[in-house]
DRENDO-1510 file (C-alpha; in Angstrom, 1 decimal, always signed):
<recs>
REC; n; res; u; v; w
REC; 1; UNK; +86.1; +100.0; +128.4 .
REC; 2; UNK; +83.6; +100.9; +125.6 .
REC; 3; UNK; +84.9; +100.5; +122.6 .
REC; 4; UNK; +83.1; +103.3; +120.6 .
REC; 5; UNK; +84.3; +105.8; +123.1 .
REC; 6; UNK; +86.2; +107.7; +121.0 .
REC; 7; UNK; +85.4; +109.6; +117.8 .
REC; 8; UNK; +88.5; +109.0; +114.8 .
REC; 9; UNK; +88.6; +108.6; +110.9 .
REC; 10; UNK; +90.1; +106.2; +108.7 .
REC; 11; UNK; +90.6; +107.2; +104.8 .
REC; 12; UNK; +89.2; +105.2; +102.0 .
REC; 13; UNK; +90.2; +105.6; +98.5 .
REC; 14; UNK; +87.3; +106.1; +95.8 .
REC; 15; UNK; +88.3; +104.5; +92.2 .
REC; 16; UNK; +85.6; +105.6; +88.8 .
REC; 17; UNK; +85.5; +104.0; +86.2 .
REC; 18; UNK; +84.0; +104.5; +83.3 .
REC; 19; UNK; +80.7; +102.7; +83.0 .
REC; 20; UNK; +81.9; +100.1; +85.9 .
REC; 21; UNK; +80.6; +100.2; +89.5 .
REC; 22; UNK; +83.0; +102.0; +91.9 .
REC; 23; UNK; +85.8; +100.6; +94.0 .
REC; 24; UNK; +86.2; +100.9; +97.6 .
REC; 25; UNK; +90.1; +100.7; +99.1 .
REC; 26; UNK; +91.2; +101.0; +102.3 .
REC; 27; UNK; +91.6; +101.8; +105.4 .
REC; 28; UNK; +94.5; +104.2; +105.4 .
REC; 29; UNK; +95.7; +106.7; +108.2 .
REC; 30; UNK; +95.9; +109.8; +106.2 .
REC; 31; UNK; +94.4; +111.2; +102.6 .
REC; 32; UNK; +98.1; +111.5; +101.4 .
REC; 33; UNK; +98.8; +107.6; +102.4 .
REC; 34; UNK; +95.4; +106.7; +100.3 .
REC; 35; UNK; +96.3; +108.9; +97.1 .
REC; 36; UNK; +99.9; +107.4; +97.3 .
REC; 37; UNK; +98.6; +104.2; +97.4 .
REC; 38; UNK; +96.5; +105.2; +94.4 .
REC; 39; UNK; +99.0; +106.5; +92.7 .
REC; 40; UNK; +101.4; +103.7; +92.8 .
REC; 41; UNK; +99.0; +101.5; +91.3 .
REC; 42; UNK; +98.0; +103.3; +88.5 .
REC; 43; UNK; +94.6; +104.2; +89.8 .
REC; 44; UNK; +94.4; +107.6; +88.0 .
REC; 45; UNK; +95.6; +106.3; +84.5 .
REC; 46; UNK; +93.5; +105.5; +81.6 .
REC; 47; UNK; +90.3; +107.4; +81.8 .
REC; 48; UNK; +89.8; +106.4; +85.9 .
REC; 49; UNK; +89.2; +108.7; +88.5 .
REC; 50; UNK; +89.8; +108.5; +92.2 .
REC; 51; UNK; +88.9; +110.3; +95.7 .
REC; 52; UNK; +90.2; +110.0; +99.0 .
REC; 53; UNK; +87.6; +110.0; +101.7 .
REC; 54; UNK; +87.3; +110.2; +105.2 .
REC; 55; UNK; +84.9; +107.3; +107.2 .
REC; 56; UNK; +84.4; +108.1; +110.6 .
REC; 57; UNK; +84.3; +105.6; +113.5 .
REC; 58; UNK; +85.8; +102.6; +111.0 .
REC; 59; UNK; +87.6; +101.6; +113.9 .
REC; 60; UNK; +84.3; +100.6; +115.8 .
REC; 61; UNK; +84.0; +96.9; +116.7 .
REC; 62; UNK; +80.1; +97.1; +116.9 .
REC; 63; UNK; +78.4; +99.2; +114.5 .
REC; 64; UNK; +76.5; +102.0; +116.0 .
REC; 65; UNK; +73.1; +103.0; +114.7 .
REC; 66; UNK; +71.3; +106.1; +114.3 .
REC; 67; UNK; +67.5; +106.8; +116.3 .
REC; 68; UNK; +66.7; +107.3; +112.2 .
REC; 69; UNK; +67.6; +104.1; +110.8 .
</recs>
């Protein structure tokens, strides 16, 4: 069976900080699971920001590449 068959999404969770490089969380199964998860550690307080995204395929056990890279 080929692994990369099927097209899905997994949700990563964004954090800013202020004049820090960002912070990458994750995988989660839905945007609400990722902002709750944010939001239970405080990742909004204090000046921070965060975004919930969605990263398709981060289920793949061999990465597949693009003709253009």
């Amino acid at each position: 069976m080929n692994e990369n068959s099927e097209e899905t999404g997994k949700w990563v969770l964004l954090r800013h900080r202020n004049y820090e490089p960002m912070d990458v969380y994750g995988f989660f199964n839905s945007e609400k699971e990722a902002i709750d998860y944010g939001m239970k550690y405080g990742f909004d307080q204090m000046g921070d920001a965060m975004e919930a995204h969605m990263v398709l395929n981060a289920h793949y056990k061999y990465t597949r590449r693009e003709p253009w890279e």
